[in-house]
N, C-alpha and C positions, 0 to 999 in steps of 0.2 A: 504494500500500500504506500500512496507517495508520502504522504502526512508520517505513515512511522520513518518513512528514508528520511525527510526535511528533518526530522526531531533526532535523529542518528547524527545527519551530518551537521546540524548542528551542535548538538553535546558534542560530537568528539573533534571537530576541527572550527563551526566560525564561533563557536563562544569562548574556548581557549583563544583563539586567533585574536579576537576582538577584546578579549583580555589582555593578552600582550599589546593590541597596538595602542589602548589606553593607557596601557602605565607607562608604556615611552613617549608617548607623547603626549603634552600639557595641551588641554580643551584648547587655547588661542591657533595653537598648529592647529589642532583635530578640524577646527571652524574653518579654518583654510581650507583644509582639504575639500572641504564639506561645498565653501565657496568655490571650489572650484570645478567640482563636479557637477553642481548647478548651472555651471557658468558653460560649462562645455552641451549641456540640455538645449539651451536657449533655444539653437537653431533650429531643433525639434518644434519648439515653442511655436517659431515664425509659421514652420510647415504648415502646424496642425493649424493655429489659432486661421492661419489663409483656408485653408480647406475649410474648416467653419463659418468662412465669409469674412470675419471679423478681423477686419484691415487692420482697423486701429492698436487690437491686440498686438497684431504681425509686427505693426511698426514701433511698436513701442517694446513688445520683446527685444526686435532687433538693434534699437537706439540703444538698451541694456548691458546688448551683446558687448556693444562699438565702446560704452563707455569703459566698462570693467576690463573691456581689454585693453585698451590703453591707456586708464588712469588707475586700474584694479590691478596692478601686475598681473596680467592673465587670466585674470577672475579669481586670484589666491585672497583678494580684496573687494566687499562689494561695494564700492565708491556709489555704482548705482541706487540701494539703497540711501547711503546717507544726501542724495541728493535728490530722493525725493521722486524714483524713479523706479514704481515698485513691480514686482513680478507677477504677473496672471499664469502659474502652472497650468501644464495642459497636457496630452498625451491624444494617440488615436482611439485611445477606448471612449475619451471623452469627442470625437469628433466622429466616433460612430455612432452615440448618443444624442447629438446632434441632428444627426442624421437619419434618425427615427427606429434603430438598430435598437431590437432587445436586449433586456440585461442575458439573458441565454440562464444554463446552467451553471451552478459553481463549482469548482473544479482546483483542486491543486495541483499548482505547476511544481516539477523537479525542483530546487533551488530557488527557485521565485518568490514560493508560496502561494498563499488565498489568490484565487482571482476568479472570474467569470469566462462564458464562450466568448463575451463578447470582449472584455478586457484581453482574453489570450491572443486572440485578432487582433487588439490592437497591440499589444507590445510585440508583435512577433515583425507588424507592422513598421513601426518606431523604430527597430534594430536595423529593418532592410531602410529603412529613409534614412537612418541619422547620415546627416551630411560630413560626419568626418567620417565614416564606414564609404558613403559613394565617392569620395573626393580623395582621402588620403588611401594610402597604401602599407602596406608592412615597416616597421612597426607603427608605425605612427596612428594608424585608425584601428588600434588597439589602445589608445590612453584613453578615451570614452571608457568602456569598460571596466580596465583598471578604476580609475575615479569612480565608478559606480560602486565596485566594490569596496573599495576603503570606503566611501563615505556610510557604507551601509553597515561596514565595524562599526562606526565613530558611533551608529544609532545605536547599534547592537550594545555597547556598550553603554551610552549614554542611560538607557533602558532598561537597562540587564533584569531588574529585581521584578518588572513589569512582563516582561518577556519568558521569564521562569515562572514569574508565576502561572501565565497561560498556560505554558506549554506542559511542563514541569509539576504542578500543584495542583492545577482544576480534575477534576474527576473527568472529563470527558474533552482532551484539550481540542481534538479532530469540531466537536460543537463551539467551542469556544472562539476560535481561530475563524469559522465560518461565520459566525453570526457578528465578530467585531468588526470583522473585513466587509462584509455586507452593508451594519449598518454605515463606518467612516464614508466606503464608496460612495455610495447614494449619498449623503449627506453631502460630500463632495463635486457631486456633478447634479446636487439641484434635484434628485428624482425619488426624496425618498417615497412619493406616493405612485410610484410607478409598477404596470402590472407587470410581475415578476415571475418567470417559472418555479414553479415552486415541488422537488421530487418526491412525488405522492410515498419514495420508500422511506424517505427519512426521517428520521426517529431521534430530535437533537439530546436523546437521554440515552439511548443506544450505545452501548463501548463498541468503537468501528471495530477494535480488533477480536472478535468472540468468535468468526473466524478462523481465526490461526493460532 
């Protein structure tokens, strides 16, 4: 089942992992990083928010992009921030929602985690569009990814007692995992009254693994 593989690989490699890279490095690094893996999204940002119509988003991610790279060292700094120049996140899950695309069924991805049919379309999406993967080449359109990963230490870490408690403590962590990720999404993209498939076998008191 993929929920006990995610809760495997993370006990034995990204929660030790994410434990060493917090104690070597002090939050003001960790924020950098953090800054700078957002800053490498943006272009993503422009794609989607243009697909949505919504220019102004486009244009204002991209003024974001232009600022924190040259006055952000690289987006290690979000100068855009302190000047008043704030971020609209966005992804194609959220531009297929847009787009009148159901939420689908919920599903965990390998290493990803929670997400939906219709979220897994879109990040499988995002990965084939991100503009350093169609533009750069070896290694280079590999640092997106890297930055995805440390910045998701830095949560992992930042979170840890929150994160164990789901996984680690609840009686049923496979329900718990679903129904937080459920509710954030929705909440996130504006739909939480949106009609939803809902899989007539599930049973959120159920131990997934009775099974095996």
């Amino acid at each position: 089942m993929v929920h006990g593989f995610n809760k495997d690989v993370d006990k034995y490699l990204f929660s030790p992992a994410s434990n060493g890279y917090g104690s070597l490095f002090p939050k003001p690094v960790r924020r950098g990083f953090s800054n700078f893996a957002d800053h490498l999204s943006l272009p993503n940002d422009v794609v989607n928010h243009t697909l949505q119509g919504d220019l102004e988003e486009a244009t204002g991610s991209a003024f974001r992009f232009v600022v924190n790279t040259i006055f952000g060292l690289a987006g290690f700094i979000d100068t855009a921030t302190a000047m008043d120049i704030p971020r609209d996140d966005t992804d194609f899950g959220e531009t297929l929602t847009v787009w009148g695309v159901q939420e689908g069924a919920y599903v965990e991805l390998p290493f990803f985690g929670p997400s939906t049919s219709r979220d897994s379309v879109g990040l499988v999406t995002d990965i084939i569009l991100n503009p350093f993967v169609v533009v750069f080449r070896n290694p280079t359109q590999y640092v997106g990814a890297a930055a995805y990963v440390v910045d998701r230490m830095g949560d992992r870490y930042d979170y840890d007692t929150s994160i164990d408690s789901i996984l680690y403590d609840s009686a049923d962590s496979y329900a718990q995992a679903r129904i937080i990720y459920l509710q954030n999404r929705r909440h996130q993209l504006g739909v939480a009254g949106e009609e939803t498939y809902v899989d007539p076998e599930f049973d959120p008191y159920e131990d997934p693994y009775d099974d095996f």
